[in-house]
N, C-alpha and C positions, 0 to 999 in steps of 0.2 A: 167492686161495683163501679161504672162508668157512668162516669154525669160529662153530658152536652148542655153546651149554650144554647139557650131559644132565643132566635134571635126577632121570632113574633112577638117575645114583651119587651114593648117598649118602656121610656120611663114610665108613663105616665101609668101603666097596667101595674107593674110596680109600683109606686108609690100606692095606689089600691089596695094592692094588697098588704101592704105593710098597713095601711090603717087598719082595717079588716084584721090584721094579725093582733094589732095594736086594741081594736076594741074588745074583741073574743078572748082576750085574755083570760084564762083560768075557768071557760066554758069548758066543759069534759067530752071531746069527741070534736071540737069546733077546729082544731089546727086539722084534725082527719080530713074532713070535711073542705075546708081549703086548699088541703093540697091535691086531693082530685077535682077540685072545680076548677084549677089552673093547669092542672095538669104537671104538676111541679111537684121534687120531694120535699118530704119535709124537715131534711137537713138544710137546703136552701130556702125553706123558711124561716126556720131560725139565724140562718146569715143575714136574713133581710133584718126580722126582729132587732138583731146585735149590733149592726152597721145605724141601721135609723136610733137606734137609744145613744148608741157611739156618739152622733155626730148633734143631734138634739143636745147630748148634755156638753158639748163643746158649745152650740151656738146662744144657748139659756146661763152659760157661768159666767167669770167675771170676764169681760173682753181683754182685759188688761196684758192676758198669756198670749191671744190672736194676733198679736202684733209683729210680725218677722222680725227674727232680731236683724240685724245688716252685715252685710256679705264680710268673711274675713278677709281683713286688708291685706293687697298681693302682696306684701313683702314677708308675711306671715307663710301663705302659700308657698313663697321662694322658700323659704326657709326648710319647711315641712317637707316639701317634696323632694328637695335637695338631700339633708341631711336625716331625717326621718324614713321619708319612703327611700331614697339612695337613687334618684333618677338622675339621670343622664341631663345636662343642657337641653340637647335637642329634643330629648324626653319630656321635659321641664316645660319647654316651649311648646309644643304639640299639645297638651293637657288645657295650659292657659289660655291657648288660642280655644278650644274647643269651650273652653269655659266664660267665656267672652269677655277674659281682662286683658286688660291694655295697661300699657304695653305690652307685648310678650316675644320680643326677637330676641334670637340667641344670643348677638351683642350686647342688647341689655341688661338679659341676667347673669350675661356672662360678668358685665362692669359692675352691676350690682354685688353681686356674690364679693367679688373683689374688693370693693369699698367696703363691706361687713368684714370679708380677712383682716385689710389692713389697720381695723379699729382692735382687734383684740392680739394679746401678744402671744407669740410663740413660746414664753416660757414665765412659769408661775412663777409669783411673788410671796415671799411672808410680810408683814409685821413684824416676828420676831424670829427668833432662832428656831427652826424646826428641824428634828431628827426623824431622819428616816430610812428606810432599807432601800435600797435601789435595785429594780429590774430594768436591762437594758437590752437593746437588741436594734439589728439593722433588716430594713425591707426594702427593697430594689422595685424604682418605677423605670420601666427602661433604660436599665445597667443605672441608674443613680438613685445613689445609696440617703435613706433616710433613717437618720436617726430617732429612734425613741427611749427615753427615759419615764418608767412611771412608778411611783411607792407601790412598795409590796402589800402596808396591809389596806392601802383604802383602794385599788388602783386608780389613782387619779393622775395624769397624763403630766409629770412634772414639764418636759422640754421637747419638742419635737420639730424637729428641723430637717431640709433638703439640703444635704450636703455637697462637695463637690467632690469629696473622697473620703473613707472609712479609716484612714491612716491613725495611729496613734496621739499626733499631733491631733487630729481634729475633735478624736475623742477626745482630749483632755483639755482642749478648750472648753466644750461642750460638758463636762463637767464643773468646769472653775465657774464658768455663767450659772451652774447651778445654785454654787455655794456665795455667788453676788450674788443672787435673790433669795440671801438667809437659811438657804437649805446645808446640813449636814447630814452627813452621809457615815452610816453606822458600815455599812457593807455593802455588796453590790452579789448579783447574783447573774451567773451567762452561761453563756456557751463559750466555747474555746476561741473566738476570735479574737484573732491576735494584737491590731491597732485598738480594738474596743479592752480588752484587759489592759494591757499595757498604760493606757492611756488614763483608764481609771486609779491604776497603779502610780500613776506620776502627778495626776490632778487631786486623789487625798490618801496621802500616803497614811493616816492611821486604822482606814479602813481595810476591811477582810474580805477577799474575792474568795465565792461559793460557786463551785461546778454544779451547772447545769444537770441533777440525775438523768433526768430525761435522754440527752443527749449521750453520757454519758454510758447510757447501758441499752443506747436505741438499736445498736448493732445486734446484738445477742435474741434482743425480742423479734427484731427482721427477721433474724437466722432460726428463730423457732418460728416462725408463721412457715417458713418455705420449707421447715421441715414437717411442717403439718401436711400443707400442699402435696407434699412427696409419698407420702405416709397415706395419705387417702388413694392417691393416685396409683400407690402400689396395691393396694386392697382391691381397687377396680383392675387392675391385671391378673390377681390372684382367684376373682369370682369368673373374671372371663375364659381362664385358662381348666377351671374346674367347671364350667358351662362347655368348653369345648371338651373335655375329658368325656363327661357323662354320653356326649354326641357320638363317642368313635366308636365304629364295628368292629374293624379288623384287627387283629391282636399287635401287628408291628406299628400299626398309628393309634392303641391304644398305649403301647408302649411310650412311643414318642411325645404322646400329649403330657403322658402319667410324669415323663423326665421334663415336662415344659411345666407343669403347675405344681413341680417340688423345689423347681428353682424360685420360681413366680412367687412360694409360700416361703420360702427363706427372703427372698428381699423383702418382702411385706414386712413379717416378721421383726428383722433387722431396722427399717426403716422408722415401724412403731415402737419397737425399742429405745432407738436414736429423740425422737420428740419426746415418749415419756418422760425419758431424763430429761433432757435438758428442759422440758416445760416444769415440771416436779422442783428443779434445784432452782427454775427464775421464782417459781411460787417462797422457795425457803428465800431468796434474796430478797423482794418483796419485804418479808417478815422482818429481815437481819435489818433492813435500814428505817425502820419503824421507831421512833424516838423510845418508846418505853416495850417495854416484857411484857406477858400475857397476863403477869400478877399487878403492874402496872409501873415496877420499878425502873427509872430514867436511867438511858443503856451511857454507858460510860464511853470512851474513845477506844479503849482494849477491846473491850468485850464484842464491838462491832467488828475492829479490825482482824481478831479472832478468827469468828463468824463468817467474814468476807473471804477470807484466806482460805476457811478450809471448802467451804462455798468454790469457791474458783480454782480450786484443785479437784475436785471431783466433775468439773465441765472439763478440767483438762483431761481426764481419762475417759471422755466419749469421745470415740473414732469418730472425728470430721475434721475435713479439713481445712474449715475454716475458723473454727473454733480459738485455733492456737492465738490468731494475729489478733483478734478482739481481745483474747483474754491477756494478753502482752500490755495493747493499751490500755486495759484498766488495772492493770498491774499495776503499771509505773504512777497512774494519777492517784493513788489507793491515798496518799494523804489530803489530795484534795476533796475527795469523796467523805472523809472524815471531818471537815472543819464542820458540820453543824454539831455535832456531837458534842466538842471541847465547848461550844456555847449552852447547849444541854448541861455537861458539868459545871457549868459556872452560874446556870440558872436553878439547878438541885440545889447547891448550898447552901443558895441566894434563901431560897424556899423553905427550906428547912430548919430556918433561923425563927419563921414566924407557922409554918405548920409541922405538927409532929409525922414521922414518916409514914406510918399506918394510915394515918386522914390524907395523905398527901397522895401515896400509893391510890386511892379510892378517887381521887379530886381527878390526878392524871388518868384514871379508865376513864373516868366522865366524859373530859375533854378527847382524848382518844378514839372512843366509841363517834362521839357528835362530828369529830373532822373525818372520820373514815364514812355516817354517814351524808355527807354532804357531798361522797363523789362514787355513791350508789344510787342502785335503784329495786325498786319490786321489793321483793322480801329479805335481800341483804338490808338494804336502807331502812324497813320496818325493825329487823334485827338488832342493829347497830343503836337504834331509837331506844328499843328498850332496856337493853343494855347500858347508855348512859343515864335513862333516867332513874335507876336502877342504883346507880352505884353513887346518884347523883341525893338523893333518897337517905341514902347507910350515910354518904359525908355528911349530911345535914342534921343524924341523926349522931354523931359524933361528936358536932360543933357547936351544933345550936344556934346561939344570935349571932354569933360571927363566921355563920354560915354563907351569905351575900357577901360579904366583904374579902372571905380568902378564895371562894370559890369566882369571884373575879380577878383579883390577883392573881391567881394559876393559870387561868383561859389566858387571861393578857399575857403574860409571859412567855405560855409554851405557842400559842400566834404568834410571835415575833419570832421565832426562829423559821429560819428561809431556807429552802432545801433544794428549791429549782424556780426555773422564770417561766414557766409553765402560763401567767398571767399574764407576763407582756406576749405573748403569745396568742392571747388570747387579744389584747388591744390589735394585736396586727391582722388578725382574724377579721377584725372591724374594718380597721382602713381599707384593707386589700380593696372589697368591693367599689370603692371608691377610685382607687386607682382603675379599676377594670371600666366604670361607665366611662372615664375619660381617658381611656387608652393608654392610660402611665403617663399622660399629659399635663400634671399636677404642680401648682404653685404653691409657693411658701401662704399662700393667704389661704388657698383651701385646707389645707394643714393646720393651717390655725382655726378657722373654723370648724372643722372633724375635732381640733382638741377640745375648743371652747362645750362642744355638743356631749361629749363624752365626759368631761368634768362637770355639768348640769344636768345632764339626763336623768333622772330614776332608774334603777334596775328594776325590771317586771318579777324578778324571779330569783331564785337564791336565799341565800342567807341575808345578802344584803340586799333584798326586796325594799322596793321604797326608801332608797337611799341613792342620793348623788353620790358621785367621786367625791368631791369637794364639800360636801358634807362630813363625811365623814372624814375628811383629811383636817378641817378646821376646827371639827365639831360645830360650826355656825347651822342653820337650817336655811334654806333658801328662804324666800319671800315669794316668788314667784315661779312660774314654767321657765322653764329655758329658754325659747321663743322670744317670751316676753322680757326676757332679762337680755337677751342678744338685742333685740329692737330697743331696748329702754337703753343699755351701754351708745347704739350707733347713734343715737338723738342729741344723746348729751354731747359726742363727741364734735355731729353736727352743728351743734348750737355754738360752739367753742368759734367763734368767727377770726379769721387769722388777720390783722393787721402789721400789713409791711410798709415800714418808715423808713423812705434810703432818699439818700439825697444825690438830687437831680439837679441839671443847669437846666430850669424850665426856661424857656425865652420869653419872659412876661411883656407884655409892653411898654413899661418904665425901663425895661432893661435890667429888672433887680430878680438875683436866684431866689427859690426859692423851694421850698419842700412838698415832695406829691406823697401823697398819703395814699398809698393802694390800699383797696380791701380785696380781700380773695375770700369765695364761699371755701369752705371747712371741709365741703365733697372735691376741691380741687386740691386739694391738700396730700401729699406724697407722705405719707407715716411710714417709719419703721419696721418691719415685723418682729424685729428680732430689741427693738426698742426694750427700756427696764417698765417692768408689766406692773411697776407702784405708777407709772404716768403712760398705760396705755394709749390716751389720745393723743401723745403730746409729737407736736410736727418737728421734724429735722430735716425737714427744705420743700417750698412750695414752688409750684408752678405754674403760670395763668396757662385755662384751658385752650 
């Protein structure tokens, strides 16, 4: 049905009729009746009816709610638009203008933004000693290389800096500042870059570098997607060649077509063959590097290396030719592919001192089932669901009261082993867009801001829903939005007024020296970025504006 505007009723026939709808109330036949005497439905009588009661019970309550609250303060805005919505300066500036604050020149916020970087540090501080696993990884904003560091299990942005080379040396400065702001380093988890291992190899030598799986077996899953590609692409030459078959009349070109779609159905064939396997033996590798067994028992360093071995002997008996060189490089890393396991062995024992293995076997499907689902969806993830709560159920029915107490101790445990950096991946995921609105044009202060934003933010979604980085790295709770803790840190730093005492031949008129006392506002003030983040604000050289 199509409803037009009349644009014959004006308010005042409206408001009419809304009285009329208003007094007829609950008459039987009386709304009918109105709406042919206006000649109006009486669906849009009831919009009159709902809008007048709507706006009535607003103007009759307490007035105390009618009061606009007042515009949010533009540095709020900056903030928001900047690091929340991800816009652009000039994006930033266009929005404001239209909105009618002031200031709003690109200069502005450009200096603004900057003075908010320079207040917060580019690398996190403890209080005391804190252990943690290390994800690290480098992103390139126009060829220059930026370092990140962030803990495995809270992701929270430990260190992030613009570098001026990815060398060994500079990693391992870049680690030692980690370990000055109290952090120690159980492990570190990458990819095969060469200054970035190295580097964390000479900055804490008791710590265990972890190969990247990802990286590590990316080659094999490329080389079966294109042999998917291939495998489809032959099937459409096979249907075409049997479409042109059934077309030919004469016996020598039904010959010829018949010898073009028995070749056509051999490469097919062959083709689908070649992906079967090797997608079939990526699903058994898959399995092989799964910390525990189908019955739940935690897989030992053999039994994987085993596994792997005959796993990668049976890709090397499918004819391809590029099979051989991938499988050479994971040859030779095959121990580094194993060091999470030898920590799995030393967390079994660990386990087994305080749960019997039966209860334990059952605790490990639990957790098992709940981390496989949390990187599903649809009916595997519903799957996976019930299956931990399942086995989660039978432990609880094994242990009884100290049921809560080991079945945390298990989760905590088998979450601390790190298998790939898959999450600082996932931080760079974040930045990238940030590099892109300003063209790879990015300073050490936006970087610190992107960190500070990422370390306070709430997660929308996940496991870790409603949880900051920094929350959960401290355990502390926040007090406040992000926002308002970035605005509450630049105040105080603001307020912090810098007094410089240098002494000067002032040329008094007695002729006697004497000392000028400068003040400089706290926004002319030149801070660090890379300063120690237990004295964020604190100045190491000022300069009049």
């Amino acid at each position: 049905m199509k409803f037009t505007r009349r644009p014959d009723l004006d308010p005042q026939t409206r408001i009419e009729i809304v009285k009329n709808v208003w007094i007829n109330q609950g008459i039987y036949g009386r709304m009918t009746q109105l709406a042919q005497e206006y000649d109006i439905s009486r669906t849009f009588l009831y919009q009159l009816n709902w809008a007048a009661r709507h706006h009535l019970e607003d103007l009759f309550s307490d007035p105390t709610h009618l009061v606009e609250s007042p515009n949010l303060p533009l540095e709020s805005w900056i903030l928001l638009l900047r690091l929340e919505g991800n816009c652009s300066i000039p994006s930033l500036s266009a929005i404001l203008q239209r909105m009618e604050y002031r200031p709003s020149s690109v200069g502005y916020l450009s200096e603004t933004l900057r003075d908010y970087g320079r207040c917060v540090p580019s690398t996190l501080s403890m209080p005391h000693k804190k252990v943690v696993f290390y994800l690290s990884d480098e992103i390139f904003a126009l060829r220059v290389p930026i370092l990140v560091t962030i803990d495995a299990q809270s992701t929270a942005i430990l260190k992030i800096e613009r570098a001026s080379d990815r060398t060994a040396k500079t990693w391992e400065r870049h680690f030692k500042d980690l370990g000055t702001h109290r952090f120690h380093s159980l492990g570190m988890a990458s990819d095969r870059g060469v200054g970035l291992k190295a580097g964390y190899q000479a900055a804490c030598k008791e710590g265990f570098w972890v190969c990247d799986q990802f990286h590590e077996f990316q080659e094999l899953y490329n080389r079966c997607h294109q042999l998917e590609r291939k495998a489809y692409s032959a099937i459409a030459k096979e249907a075409k060649a049997a479409e042109l078959f059934a077309k030919a009349k004469s016996e020598s070109t039904l010959q010829t077509r018949l010898e073009r779609y028995e070749k056509a159905h051999h490469t097919c064939k062959h083709a689908i063959d070649k992906y079967d396997e090797l997608n079939w033996l990526l699903h058994l590798l898959s399995q092989a590097l799964h910390l525990c067994s189908d019955s739940g028992r935690l897989r030992t360093v053999e039994e994987v290396r085993s596994d792997l071995t005959v796993i990668l002997s049976l890709m090397a008996d499918i004819k391809d030719d590029k099979l051989p060189k991938f499988l050479k490089s994971i040859g030779s890393h095959l121990d580094d592919i194993l060091v999470p396991f030898a920590q799995v062995e030393s967390i079994h024992a660990e386990l087994l001192e305080r749960v019997p293995q039966p209860t334990l076997d059952a605790l490990v499907l639990a957790w098992h089932h709940d981390h496989l689902s949390n990187q599903s969806h649809g009916k595997t993830k519903h799957y996976h669901q019930q299956e931990s709560c399942y086995w989660l159920d039978f432990s609880e029915g094994l242990l009884g009261e100290q049921f809560d107490e080991l079945k945390e101790l298990v989760f905590e445990k088998l979450d601390s082993i790190v298998k790939a950096s898959s999450l600082v991946e996932m931080v760079n995921s974040i930045i990238r867009p940030y590099l892109n609105s300003s063209k790879g044009q990015i300073t050490q202060e936006t970087l610190n801001l992107i960190m500070f934003y990422h370390n306070h933010h709430r997660y929308k979604g996940g496991k870790r829903q409603g949880k900051a980085p920094i929350e959960l790295l401290t355990g502390e709770t926040l007090e406040a939005d992000w926002v308002d803790l970035l605005i509450e840190h630049k105040r105080k730093a603001d307020s912090d007024t810098v007094v410089a005492s240098t002494p000067s031949l002032d040329l008094m008129p007695d002729g006697d020296e004497g000392l000028r006392q400068v003040e400089i506002p706290a926004s002319h003030v030149v801070l660090d970025s890379h300063a120690d983040s237990d004295h964020p604000g604190q100045a190491v050289g000022a300069k009049a504006a």
